[in-house]
C-alpha positions in Angstrom: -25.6 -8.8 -29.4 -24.9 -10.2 -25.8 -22.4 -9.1 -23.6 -19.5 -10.8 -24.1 -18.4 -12.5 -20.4 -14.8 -12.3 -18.6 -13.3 -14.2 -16.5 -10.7 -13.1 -14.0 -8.3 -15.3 -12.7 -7.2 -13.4 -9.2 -5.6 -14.0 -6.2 -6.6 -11.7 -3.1 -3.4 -10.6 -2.1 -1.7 -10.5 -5.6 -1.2 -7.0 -6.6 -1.2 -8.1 -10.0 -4.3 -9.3 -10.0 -5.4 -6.4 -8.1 -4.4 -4.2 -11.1 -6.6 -6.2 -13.2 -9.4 -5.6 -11.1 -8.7 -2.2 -10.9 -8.9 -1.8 -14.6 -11.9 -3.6 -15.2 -13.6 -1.6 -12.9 -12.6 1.6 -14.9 -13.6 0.7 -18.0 -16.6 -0.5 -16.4 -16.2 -4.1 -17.5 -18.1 -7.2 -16.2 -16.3 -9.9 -15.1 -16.6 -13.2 -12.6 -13.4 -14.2 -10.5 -12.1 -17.5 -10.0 -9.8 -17.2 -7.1 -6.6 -18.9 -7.6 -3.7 -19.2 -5.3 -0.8 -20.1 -6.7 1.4 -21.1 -4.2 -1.1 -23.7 -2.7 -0.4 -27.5 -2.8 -3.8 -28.2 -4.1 -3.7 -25.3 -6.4 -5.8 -26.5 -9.6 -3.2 -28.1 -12.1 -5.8 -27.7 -14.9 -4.9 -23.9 -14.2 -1.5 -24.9 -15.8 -3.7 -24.7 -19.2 -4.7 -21.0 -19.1 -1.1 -20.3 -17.3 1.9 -22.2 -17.7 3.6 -20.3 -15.1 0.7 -21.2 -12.6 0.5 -17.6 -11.5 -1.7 -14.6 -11.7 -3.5 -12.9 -12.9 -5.1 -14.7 -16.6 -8.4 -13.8 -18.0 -10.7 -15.7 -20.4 -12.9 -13.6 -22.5 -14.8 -16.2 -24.0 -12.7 -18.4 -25.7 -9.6 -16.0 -25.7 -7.4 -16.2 -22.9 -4.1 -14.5 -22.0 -2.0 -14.0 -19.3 0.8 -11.4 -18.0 -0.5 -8.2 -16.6 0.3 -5.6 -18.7 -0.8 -7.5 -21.9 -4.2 -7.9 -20.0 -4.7 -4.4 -18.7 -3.9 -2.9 -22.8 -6.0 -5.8 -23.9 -8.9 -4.7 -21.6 -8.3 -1.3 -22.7 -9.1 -1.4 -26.5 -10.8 -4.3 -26.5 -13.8 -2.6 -24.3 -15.9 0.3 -24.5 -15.3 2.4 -22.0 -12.9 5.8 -20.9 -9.5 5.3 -22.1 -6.8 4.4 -20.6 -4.0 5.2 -22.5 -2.8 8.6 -23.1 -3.5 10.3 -26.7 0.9 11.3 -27.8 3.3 9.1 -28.0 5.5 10.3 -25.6 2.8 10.2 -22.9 1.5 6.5 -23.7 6.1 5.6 -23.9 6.1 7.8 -20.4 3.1 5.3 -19.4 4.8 2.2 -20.5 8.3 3.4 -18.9 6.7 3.7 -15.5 5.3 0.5 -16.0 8.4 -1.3 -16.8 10.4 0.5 -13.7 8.0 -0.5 -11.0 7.9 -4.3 -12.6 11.8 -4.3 -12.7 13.2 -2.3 -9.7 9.5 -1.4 -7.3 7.7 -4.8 -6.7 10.5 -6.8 -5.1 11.8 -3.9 -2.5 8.2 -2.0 -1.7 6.0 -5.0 -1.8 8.4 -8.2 -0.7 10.3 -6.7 1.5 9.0 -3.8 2.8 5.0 -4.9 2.8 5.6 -8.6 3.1 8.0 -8.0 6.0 6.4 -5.4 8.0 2.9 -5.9 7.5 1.6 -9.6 5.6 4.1 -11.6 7.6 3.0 -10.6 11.3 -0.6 -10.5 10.0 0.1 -14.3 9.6 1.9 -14.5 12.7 5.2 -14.1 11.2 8.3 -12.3 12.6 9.7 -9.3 11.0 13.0 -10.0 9.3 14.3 -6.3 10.5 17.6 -6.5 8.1 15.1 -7.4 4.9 12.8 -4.5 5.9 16.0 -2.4 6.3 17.2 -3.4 2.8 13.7 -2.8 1.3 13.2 0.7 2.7 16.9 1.3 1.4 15.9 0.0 -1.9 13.1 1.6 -2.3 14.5 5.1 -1.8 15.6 5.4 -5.9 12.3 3.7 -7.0 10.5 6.9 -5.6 12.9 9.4 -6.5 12.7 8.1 -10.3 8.7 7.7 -10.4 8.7 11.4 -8.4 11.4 12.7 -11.6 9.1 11.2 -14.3 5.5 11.9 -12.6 3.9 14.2 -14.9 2.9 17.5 -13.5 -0.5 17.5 -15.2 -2.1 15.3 -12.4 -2.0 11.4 -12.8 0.9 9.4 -13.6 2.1 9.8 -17.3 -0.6 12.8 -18.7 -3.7 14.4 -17.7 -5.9 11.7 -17.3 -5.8 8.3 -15.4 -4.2 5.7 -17.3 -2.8 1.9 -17.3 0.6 3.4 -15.4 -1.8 4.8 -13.0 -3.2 1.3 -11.8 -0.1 -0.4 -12.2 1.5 1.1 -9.5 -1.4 2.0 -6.9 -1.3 -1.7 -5.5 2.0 -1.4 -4.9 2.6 1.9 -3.9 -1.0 1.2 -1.2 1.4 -1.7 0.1 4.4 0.1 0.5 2.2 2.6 2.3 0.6 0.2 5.2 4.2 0.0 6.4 4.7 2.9 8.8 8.4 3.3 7.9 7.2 3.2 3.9 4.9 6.1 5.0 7.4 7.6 6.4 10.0 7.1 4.0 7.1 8.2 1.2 6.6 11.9 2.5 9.9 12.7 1.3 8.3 13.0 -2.3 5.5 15.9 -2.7 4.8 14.8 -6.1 4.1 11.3 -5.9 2.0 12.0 -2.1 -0.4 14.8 -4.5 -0.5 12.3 -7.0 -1.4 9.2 -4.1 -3.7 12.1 -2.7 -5.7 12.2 -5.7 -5.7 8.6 -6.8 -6.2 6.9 -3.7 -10.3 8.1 -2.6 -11.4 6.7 -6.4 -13.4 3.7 -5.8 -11.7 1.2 -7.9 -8.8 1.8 -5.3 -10.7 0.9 -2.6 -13.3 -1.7 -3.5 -10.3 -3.5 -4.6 -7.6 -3.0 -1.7 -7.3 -6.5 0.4 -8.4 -7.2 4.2 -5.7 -8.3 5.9 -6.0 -10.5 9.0 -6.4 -8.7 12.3 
């Protein structure tokens, strides 16, 4: 039987495409990317079709397509041979979807759009710093880490033993956070979640899929 195909719909500097990416390369998935940014005038409006939202990431897997990240990176998961990534007990794979759920609600806006996006993308575009939005997101960001560092499961990855979907759900986001100096900083104050970044960030689906940045 042929290999089904996938098709990614990413943006580079999305990190929620990147955890797409980083979960297809886990389970060891082929896929082809159609890069889509969606904040460009000329972005494709036959996009709208496979997202109404016109954001990312969407995947087609022949003639199945779906959007919004978490329903992708579970779809990918069973739907595909390959090491799984979702714990065995319930209360690790609820631990694995909590984590999710508090980095979408309360983590992305202060680490990555305020913190990364101020410190780091904006001046990489020749942007100024906005020093009271950086200040705000470093602030913010404070009881993001001290809940994932309460909840991080002393076993070694995220939510259990092994690597799971929490795992590449918040390495994008937790990477950007961490390019800022004063994230860095502010990052050392939480042993748990620097062994856990120690461990996770060397595999190579973190780094083949981590962004170049303008010089």
């Amino acid at each position: 039987m042929p290999e089904k195909n996938v098709e990614l719909f990413s943006f580079k500097f999305s990190v929620y495409a990147r955890i797409a990416r980083i979960v297809l390369l886990e389970k060891g998935i082929a896929f082809e990317t159609q890069e889509i940014n969606p904040f460009a005038e000329d972005a494709p409006a036959s996009y709208l079709d496979i997202h109404p939202f016109m954001r990312v990431p969407a995947i087609r897997h022949d003639d199945f397509t779906l959007y919004e990240t978490s329903a992708i990176t579970t779809y990918l998961d069973e739907a595909f041979e390959g090491p799984s990534l979702q714990p065995e007990t319930p209360a690790e794979r609820a631990r694995m979807r909590q984590v999710m759920a508090i980095i979408d609600s309360y983590g992305y806006w202060p680490l990555v759009r305020k913190v990364f996006s101020e410190r780091v993308f904006s001046p990489a575009f020749g942007e100024e710093t906005d020093k009271a939005i950086l200040s705000e997101g470093l602030e913010e960001s404070a009881p993001v880490l001290a809940a994932l560092e309460k909840l991080l499961s002393d076993k070694g990855y995220i939510a259990a033993a092994s690597y799971s979907l929490a795992d590449a759900h918040i390495i994008p986001m937790i990477d950007y956070f961490l390019m800022a100096p004063e994230g860095a900083v502010l990052f050392k104050n939480y042993p748990k979640l620097v062994r856990w970044w120690d461990r996770v960030k060397e595999r190579q689906s973190t780094i083949s899929t981590r962004p170049h940045l303008p010089t």
